[in-house]
C-alpha positions in Angstrom: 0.0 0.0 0.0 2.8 2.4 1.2 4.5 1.8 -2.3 1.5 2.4 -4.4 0.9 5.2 -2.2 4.9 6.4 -3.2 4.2 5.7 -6.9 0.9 7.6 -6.9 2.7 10.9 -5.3 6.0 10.2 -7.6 3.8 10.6 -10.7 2.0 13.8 -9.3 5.1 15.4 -9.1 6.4 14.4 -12.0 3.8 15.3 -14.3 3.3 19.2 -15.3 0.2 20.9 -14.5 -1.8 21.0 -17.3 -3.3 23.9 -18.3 -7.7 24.3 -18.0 -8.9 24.3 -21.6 -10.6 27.1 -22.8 -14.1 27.6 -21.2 -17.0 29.6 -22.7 -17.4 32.6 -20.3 -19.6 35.0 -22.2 -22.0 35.1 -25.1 -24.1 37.5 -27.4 -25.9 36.4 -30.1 -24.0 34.4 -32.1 -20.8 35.2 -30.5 -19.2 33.7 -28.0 -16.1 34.4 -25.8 -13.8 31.8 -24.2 -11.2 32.4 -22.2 -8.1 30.7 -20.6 -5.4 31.2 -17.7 -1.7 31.1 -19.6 1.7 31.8 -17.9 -0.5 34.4 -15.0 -2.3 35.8 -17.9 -5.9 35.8 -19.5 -6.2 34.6 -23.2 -9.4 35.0 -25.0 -11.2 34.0 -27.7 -13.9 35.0 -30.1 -16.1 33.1 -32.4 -19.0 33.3 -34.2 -21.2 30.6 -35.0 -18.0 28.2 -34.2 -15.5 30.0 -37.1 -12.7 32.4 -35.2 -13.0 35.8 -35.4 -9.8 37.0 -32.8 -8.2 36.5 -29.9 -6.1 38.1 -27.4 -4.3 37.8 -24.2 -3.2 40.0 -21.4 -2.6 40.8 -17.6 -5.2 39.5 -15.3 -7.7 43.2 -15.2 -8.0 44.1 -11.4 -9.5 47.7 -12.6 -12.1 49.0 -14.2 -9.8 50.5 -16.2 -7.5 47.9 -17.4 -9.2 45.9 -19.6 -7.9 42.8 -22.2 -9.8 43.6 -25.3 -10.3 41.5 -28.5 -10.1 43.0 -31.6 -11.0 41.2 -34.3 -8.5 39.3 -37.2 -11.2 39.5 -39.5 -13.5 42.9 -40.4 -16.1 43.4 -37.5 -17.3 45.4 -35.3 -17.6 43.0 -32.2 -16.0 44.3 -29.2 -15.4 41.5 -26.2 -13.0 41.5 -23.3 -12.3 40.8 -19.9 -13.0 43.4 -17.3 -12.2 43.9 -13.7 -14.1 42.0 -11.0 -16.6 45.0 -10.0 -18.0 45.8 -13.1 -21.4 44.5 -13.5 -22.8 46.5 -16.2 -21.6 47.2 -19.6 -22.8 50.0 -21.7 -21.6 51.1 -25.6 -21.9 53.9 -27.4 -22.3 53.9 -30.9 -21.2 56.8 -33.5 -24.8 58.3 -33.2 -24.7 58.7 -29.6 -26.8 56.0 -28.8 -26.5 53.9 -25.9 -27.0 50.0 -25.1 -27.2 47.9 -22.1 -24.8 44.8 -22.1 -24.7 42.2 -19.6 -21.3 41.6 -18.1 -20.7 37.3 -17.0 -18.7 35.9 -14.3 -17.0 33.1 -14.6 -16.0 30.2 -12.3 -12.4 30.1 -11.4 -11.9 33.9 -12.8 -11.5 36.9 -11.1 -12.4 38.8 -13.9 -15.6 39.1 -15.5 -16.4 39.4 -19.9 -18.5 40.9 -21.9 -19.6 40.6 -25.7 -21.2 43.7 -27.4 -22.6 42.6 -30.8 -20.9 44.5 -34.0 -24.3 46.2 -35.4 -24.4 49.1 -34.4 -20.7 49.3 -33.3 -19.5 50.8 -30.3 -17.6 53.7 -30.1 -16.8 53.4 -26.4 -17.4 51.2 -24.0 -18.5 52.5 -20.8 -18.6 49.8 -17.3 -20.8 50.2 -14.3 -21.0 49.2 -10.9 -23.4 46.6 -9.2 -24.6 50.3 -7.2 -25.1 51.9 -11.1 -21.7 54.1 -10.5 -20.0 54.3 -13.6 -16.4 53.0 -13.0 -14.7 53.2 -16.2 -14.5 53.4 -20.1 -13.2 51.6 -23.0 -12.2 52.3 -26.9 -14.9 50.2 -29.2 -13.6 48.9 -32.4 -15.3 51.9 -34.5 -12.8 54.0 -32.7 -13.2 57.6 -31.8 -10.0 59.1 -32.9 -10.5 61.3 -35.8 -8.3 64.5 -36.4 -10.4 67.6 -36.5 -10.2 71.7 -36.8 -7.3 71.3 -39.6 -5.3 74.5 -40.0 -2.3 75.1 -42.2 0.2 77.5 -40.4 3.0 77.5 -42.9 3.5 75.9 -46.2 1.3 73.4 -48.0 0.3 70.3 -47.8 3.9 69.0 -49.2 5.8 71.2 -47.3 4.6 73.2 -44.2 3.1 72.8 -40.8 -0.5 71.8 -39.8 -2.6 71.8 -36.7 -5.6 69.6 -35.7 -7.3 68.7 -32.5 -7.7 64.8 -32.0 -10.1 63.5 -28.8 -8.3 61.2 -26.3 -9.7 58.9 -23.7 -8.3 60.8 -20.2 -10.1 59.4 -17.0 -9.6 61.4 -14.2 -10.7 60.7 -10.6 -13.8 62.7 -10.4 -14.6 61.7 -14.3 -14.2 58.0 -15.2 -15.2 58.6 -18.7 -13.4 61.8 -19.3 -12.7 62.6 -23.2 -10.0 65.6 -23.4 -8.6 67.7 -26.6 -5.7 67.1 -27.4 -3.7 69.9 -29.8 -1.6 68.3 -32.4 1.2 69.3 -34.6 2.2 67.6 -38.3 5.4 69.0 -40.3 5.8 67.7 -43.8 8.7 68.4 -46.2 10.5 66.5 -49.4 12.3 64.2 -46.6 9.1 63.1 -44.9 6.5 63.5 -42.5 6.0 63.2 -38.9 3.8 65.0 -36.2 3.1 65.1 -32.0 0.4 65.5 -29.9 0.4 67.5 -26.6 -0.3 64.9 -24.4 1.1 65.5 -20.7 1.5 69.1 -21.4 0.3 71.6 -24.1 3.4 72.3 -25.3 4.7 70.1 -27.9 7.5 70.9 -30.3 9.1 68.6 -33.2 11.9 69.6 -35.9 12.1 67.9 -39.4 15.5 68.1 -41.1 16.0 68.2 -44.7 18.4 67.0 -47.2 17.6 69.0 -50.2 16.7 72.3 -48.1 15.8 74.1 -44.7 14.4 72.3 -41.6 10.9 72.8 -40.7 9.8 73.5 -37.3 6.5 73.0 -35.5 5.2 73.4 -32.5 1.7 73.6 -30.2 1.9 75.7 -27.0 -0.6 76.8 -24.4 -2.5 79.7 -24.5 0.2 81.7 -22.4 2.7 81.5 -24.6 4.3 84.1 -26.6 6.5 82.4 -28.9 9.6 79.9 -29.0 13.4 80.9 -28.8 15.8 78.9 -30.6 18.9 79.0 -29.3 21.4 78.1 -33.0 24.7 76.3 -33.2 26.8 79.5 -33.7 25.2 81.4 -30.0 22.7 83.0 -32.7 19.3 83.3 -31.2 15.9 83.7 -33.1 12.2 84.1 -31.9 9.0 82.7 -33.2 6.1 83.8 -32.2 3.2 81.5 -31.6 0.0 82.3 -33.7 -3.7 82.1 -32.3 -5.8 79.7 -33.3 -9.6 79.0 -33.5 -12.0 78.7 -30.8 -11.7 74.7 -31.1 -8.0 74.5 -30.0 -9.1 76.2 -26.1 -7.3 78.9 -26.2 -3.6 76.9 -27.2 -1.0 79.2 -30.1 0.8 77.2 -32.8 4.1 77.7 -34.1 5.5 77.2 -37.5 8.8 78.1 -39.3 11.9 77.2 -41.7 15.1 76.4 -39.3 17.9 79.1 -40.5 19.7 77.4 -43.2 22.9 75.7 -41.8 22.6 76.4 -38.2 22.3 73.7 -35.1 19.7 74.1 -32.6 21.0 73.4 -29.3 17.9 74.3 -27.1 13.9 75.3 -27.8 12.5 77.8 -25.3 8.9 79.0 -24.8 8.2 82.5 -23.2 5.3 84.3 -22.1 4.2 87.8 -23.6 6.7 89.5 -20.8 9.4 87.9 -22.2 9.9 85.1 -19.1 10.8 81.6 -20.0 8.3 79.2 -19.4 9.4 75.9 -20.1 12.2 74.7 -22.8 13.7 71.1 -23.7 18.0 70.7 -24.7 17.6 70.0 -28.4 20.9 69.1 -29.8 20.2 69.0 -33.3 23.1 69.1 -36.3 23.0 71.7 -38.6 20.5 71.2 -41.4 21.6 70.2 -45.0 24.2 67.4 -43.8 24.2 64.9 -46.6 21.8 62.1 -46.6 22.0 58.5 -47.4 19.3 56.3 -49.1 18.6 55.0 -45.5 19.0 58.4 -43.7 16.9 61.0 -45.1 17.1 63.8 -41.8 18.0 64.1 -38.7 14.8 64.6 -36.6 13.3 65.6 -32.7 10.5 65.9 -30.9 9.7 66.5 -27.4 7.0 68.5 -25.2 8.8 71.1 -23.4 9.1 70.9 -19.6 8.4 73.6 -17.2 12.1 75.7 -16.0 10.6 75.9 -12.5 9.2 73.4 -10.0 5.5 73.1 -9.2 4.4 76.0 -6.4 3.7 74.9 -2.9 4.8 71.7 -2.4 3.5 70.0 0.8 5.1 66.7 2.7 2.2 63.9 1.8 3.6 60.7 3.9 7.3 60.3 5.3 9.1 57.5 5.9 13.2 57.1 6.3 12.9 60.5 7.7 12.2 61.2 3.8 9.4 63.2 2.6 7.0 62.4 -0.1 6.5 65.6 -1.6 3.6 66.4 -3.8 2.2 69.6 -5.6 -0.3 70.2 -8.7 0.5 71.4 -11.9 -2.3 72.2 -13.3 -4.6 69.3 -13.6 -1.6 66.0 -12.8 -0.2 65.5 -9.9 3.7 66.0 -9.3 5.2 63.6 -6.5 9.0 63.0 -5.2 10.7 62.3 -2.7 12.9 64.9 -0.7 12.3 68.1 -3.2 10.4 68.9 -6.2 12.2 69.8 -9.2 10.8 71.0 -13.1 9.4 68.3 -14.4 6.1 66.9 -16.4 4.2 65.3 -14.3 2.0 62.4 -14.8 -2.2 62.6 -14.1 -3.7 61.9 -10.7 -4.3 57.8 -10.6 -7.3 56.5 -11.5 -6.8 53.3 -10.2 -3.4 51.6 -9.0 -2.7 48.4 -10.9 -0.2 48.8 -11.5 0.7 50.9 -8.4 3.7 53.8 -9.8 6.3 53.5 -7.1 9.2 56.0 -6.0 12.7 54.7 -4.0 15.1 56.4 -2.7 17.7 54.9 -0.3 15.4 53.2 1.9 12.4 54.6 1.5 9.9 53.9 -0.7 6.4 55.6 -1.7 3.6 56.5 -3.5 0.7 58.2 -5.3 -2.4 55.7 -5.1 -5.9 55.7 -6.2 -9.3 56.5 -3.5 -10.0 52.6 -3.1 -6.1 52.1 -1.9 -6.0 51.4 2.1 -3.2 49.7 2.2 0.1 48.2 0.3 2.4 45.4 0.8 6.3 45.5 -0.2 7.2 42.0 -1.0 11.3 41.7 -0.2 14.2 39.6 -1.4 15.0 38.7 1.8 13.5 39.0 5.4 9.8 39.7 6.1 7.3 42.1 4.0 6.8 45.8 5.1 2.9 46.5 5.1 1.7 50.0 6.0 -1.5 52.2 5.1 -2.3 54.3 2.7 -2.9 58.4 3.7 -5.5 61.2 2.5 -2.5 63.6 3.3 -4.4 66.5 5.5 -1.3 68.6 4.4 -2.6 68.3 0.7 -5.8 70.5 0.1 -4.8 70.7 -3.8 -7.1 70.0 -7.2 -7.4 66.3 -6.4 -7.7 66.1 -2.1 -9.6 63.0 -1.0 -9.4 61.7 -4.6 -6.4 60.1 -4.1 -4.2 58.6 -1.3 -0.3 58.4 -0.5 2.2 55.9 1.2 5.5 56.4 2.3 7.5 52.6 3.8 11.0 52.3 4.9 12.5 49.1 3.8 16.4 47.9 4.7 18.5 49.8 2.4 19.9 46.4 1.1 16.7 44.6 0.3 15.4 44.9 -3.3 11.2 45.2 -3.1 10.3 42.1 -6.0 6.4 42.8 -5.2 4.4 45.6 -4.3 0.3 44.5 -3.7 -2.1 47.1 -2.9 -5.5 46.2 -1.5 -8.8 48.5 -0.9 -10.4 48.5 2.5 -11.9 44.8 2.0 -8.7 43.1 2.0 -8.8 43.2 -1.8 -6.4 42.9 -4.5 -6.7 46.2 -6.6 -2.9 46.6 -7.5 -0.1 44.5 -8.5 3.6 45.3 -9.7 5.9 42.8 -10.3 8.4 45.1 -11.1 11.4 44.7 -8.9 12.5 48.1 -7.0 16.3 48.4 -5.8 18.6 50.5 -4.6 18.6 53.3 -7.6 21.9 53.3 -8.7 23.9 54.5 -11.6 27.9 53.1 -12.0 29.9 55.5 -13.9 33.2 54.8 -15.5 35.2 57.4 -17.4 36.9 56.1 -20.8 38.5 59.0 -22.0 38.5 63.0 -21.0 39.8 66.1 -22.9 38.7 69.4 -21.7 35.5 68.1 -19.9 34.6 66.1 -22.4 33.8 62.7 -21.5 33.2 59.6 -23.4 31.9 57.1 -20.8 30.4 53.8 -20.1 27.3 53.9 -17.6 25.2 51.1 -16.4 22.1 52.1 -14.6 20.6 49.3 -12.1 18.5 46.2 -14.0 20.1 47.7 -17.1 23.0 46.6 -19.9 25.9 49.0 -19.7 26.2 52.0 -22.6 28.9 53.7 -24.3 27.8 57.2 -24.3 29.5 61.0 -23.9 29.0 63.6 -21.5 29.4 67.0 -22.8 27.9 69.8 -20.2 26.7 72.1 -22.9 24.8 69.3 -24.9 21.3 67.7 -24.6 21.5 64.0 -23.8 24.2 62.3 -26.6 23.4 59.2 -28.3 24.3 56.0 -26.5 25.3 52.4 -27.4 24.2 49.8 -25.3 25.2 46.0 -24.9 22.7 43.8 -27.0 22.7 40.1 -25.1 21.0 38.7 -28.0 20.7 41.1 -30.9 19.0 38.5 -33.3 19.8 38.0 -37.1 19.1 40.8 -39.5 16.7 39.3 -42.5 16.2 42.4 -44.5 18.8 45.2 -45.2 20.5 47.5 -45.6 23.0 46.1 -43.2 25.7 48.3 -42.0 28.7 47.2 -40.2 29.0 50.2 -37.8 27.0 53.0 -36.0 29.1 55.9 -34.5 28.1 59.3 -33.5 30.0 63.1 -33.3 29.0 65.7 -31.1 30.3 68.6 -30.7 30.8 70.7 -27.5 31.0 74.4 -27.1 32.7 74.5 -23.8 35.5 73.5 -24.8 35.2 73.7 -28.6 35.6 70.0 -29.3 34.2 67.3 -31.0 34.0 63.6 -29.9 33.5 60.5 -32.4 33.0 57.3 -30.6 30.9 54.2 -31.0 31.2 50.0 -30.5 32.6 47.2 -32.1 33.3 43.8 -32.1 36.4 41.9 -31.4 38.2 41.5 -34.6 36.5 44.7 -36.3 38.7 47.6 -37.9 38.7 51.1 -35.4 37.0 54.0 -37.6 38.9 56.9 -38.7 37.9 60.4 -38.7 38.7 62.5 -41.8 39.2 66.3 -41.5 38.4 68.8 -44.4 41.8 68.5 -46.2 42.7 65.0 -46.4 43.6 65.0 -42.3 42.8 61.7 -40.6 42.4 60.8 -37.2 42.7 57.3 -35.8 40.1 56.1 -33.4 41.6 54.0 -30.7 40.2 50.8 -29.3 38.8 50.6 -25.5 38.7 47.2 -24.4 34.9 45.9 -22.9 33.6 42.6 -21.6 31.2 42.7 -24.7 31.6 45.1 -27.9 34.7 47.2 -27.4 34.7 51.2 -27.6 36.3 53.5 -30.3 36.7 56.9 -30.0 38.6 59.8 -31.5 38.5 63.9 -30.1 38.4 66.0 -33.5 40.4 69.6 -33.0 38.4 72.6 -34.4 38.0 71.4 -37.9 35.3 70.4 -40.6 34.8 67.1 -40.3 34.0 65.2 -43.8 33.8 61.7 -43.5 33.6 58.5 -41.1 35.6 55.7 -42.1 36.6 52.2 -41.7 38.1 50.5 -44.1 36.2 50.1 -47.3 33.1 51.4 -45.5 32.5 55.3 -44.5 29.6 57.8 -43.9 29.7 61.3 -45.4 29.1 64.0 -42.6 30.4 67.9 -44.1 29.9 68.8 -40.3 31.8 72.2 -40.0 34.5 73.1 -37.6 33.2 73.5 -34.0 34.3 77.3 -33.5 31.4 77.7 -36.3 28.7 75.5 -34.9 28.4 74.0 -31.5 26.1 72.1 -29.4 24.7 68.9 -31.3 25.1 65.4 -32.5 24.9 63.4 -35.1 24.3 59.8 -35.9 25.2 58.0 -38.5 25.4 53.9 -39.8 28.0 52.7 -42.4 
């Protein structure tokens, strides 16, 4: 008996656990959903009348408003997904307006709960309700809502110029589940391409097309305080833009539009206010425009929304822990939170729910902006036992979102890396999960080579590969080369052997070359307006090796190595300063 018994627990352990076959949770119509439990995830399924129609998998939904929606392979406007456990009500919206009632299914042995909305009429948006009629949350239908609108041509045509349009985004907030917001958007077209940008976190948006054949275009959307833009230019020029009204449908936000000056850089983008006070600005580091092109490499482009030059005002301690204080101020309608000290920054919106929960460490303390529901979180450690504490209103905060939103401030051994954070409501409750390890942050930083503050470097950020990058105070961040564990094989070309970048400091007045290679691989040269050339020396690495060369104050015409180089025509640094360029050969 005792044998048999040994045999019967001998197979048990041998054999993996199977995965539960799909189930049918869900049904409308013809369509039905079924869904599965893979790898800590939730796959469905749609069909209709037996024949597949799409399928989809994705984190287990704990909120309202993280859903895992279906959209289908083939054309149809069926929406389905899985929704979090306190929805009980489904609504859609169709492109009329109208508005149906869907029943929303549990599901034995899942915590989330599905819903199929039919495709006829086809929803728009998705709206989900409580089991007390609250609404709780929204979701995109398959029709899909976002449709530029209020197009206005600030500079050019079509083929070459600057347009403006407003698009609607989906922006729940934690007084307006189903909140729709305006966004203002920017496109810039010219003969090397397209591109555009959106003011998402902040109004202000700005992005710079380059040009082979001709002048850069700039474009920008700013906020309705703003006067213009200031460029700062690669020879200590300055220009100004001003911003141009707009109609009633942008709310009050300016556009900008304009050819970069021929041949400059643009080391910085600045916005002011009708006083002449800076605002808010972003380090551009673009090269001058006009640099030769390649089949591949039709531009050098940017974009970024501008971020304010001073810190949100009255910042108040929400939670402390570690004798650190979680500090926390509006700015405008997000939230700003840090520990020890505000500085400028774009801040994210206030949390509408917190799965997952966005954490902040320093040293050893760790903390938080939550959502209402959150009473209290867990920190899950690699070692020793899990700090819990609760979650705060923060009587200190009286700003735009007080009692909409709570804090938490833990101190955890400086040592210990948190692998689990798990937030819970006042039931004991699951609402939040990150399995997104939290240690000690930490950045290594080891100094390759130095001339006149000029850096070229190799820095390895915690949970990161290390990358070969520069440091040049004057410059906005420089390009960096990072380890690749498994890069993969290339099936479609061009291939190039090498990627290097230059840039070019004006404090001193000095350019750096530098990228990777492999073991085996020839060092790049630099060649200088003349016939000059430079040898790049070899830094040995555990992986790819670095090269480098410093470039005196000359033009610089070409990258080489060996049979392979990349034309450049970048002109001596005393003439233009502050930018980089990339390049692959």
């Amino acid at each position: 008996m005792l044998r048999v018994l040994a045999v019967a627990v001998l197979a048990v352990v041998m054999c993996p656990v199977a995965h539960a076959a799909p189930r049918t949770v869900a049904r409308s119509g013809d369509f039905t959903l079924q869904a599965e439990r893979k790898g800590g995830e939730v796959c469905l399924t749609l069909r209709r009348d037996r024949r597949y129609q799409g399928e989809a998998c994705g984190r287990q939904p704990r909120s309202p408003h993280r859903t895992v929606s279906v959209f289908p392979d083939v054309y149809s406007t069926a929406y389905a997904a899985a929704v979090g456990p306190t929805v009980r009500r489904a609504e859609a919206e169709d492109a009329r307006g109208r508005r149906t009632s869907h029943k929303v299914f549990a599901a034995r042995g899942f915590a989330a709960r599905f819903v199929v909305v039919p495709p006829k009429p086809g929803a728009v948006f998705v709206r989900f309700y409580g089991a007390d009629g609250k609404l709780l949350g929204i979701d995109a239908g398959p029709v899909g809502y976002i449709a530029p609108a209020d197009e206005t041509q600030i500079l050019g045509d079509r083929d070459a110029g600057v347009k403006v349009h407003t698009e609607p985004q989906l922006a729940p907030t934690p007084d307006q589940a189903d909140r729709l917001r305006t966004l203002a958007c920017v496109d810039v077209v010219n003969a090397s391409g397209g591109s555009g940008v959106c003011g998402e976190g902040t109004d202000d948006a700005l992005i710079i097309l380059d040009s082979c054949d001709g002048p850069g275009i700039l474009g920008a959307v700013v906020g309705s305080g703003i006067a213009g833009l200031r460029l700062q230019l690669g020879s200590g020029a300055t220009v100004e833009l001003p911003a141009k009204a707009l109609s009633p449908a942008f709310a009050g936000r300016r556009a900008v539009g304009a050819e970069v000056p021929a041949g400059e850089a643009i080391r910085s983008a600045t916005a002011f206010d009708a006083s002449g006070r800076d605002v808010a600005g972003v380090g551009v580091g673009l090269a001058p425009s006009g640099l030769p092109c390649t089949e591949e490499e039709r531009g050098e482009n940017f974009s970024a929304p501008l971020v304010p030059v001073s810190p949100p005002a009255a910042p108040v301690a929400a939670a402390v822990a570690g004798g650190l204080p979680l500090v926390v101020a509006d700015q405008g309608e997000t939230l700003c939170a840090e520990l020890g000290t505000l500085t400028p920054q774009l801040c994210p919106a206030a949390p509408v729910d917190s799965d997952p929960p966005r954490l902040l460490r320093r040293g050893a303390t760790v903390a938080g902006v939550l959502s209402a529901d959150a009473a209290r979180v867990t920190l899950e450690l690699d070692r020793g036992r899990d700090v819990t504490v609760p979650t705060t209103t923060a009587p200190a905060y009286t700003g735009r979102w007080a009692g909409k939103v709570r804090f938490f401030a833990a101190e955890v051994p400086a040592a210990r890396t948190v692998v689990r954070t798990v937030v819970r409501d006042a039931r004991g409750r699951t609402i939040g999960v990150s399995d997104r390890g939290l240690g000690r942050s930490s950045v290594n930083r080891r100094v390759l080579a130095e001339q006149g503050g000029v850096r070229l470097q190799v820095v390895r950020q915690a949970g990161a590969q290390p990358c070969v990058t520069a440091f040049v105070a004057d410059l906005a961040p420089a390009p960096s080369f990072c380890t690749v564990r498994d890069p993969g094989r290339p099936i479609d070309g061009p291939f190039h052997t090498y990627r290097a970048a230059v840039v070019v400091s004006c404090t001193p007045r000095l350019a750096l070359a530098y990228g990777r290679i492999a073991d085996g691989m020839a060092v790049p040269e630099v060649v200088l307006a003349g016939g000059r050339r430079i040898k790049g020396q070899r830094v040995a690495l555990p992986d790819d090796d670095a090269w480098f060369a410093f470039v005196p104050d000359a033009a610089v015409e070409w990258l080489r190595a060996g049979k392979v180089q990349a034309q450049l025509n970048l002109p001596p640094a005393s003439a233009q300063c502050g930018y980089s360029a990339g390049r692959a050969f």
